[in-house]
C-alpha positions as CSV (number, residue, x, y, z in Angstrom):
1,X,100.5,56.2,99.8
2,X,99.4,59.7,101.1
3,X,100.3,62.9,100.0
4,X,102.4,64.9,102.7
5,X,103.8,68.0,100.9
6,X,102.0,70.9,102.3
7,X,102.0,73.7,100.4
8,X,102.7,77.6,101.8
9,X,100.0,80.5,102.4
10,X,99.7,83.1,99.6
11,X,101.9,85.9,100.3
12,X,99.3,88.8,100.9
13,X,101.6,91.6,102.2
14,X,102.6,94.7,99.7
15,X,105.2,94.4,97.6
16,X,107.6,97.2,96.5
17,X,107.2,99.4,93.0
18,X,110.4,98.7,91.5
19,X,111.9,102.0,89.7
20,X,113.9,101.4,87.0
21,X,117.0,102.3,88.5
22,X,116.5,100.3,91.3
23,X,115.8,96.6,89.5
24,X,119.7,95.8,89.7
25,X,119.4,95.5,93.9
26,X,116.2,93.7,93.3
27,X,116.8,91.0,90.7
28,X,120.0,90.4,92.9
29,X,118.1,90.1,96.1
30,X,115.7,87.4,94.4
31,X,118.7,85.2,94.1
32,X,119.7,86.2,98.2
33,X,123.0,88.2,96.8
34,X,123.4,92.4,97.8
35,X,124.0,94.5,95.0
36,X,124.8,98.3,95.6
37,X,125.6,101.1,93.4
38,X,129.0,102.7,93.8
39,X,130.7,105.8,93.0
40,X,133.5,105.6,89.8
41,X,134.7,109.1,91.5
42,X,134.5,108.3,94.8
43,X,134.3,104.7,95.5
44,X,131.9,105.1,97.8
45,X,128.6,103.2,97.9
46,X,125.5,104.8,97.6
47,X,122.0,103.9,98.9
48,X,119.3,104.0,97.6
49,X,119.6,103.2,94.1
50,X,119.4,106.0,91.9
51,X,120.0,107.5,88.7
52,X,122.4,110.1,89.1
53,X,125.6,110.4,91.2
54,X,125.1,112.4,94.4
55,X,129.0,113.0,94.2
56,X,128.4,115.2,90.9
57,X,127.7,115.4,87.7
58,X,131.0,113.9,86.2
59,X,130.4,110.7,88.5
60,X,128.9,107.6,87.2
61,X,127.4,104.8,89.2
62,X,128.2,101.3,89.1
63,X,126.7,97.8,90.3
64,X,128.6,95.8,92.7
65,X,128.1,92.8,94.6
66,X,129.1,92.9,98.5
67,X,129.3,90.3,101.1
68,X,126.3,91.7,102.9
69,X,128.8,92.4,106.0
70,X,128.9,95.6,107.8
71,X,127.6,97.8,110.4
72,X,124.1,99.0,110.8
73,X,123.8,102.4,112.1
74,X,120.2,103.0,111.5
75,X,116.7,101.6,111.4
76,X,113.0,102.3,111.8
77,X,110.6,100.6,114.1
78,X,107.1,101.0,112.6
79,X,105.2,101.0,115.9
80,X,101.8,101.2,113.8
81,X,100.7,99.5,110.9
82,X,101.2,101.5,107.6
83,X,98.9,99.4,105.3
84,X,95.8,97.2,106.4
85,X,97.8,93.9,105.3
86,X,100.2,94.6,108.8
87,X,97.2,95.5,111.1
88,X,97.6,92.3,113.0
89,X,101.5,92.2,113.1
């Protein structure tokens, strides 16, 4: 009996630092769920992760899961690589 499994490449592309205040959004994302900081004041969400309110000093933030639905109103094509590690994507 032969052995099939195959086993995947080393992943060799950068990795994010991960600030402090952003490890909530992280350690959610290794178990595929989207966690977001929110406004106590406001109720609105906030992105990216940070330590203080943008909505003013008497505003706290809070972690919340979401559903991961929305609409995306922005993005960035990187037309050139950044690091060597994307040079042939």
């Amino acid at each position: 009996m032969s052995d099939t499994t195959t086993s995947a490449a080393p992943y060799t592309k950068p990795l994010p630092e991960i600030a402090p205040e952003a490890r909530p959004f992280w350690e959610a994302a290794k178990e595929h769920r989207l966690r977001l900081q929110r406004s106590k004041k406001t109720g609105k969400f906030v992105y990216y992760p940070r330590a203080v309110s943008p909505f003013g000093a008497n505003d706290t933030l809070e972690w919340v899961d979401v559903s991961g639905h929305g609409t995306v109103y922005s993005y960035t094509v990187a037309r050139r690589p950044v690091a060597p590690q994307w040079a042939d994507e």
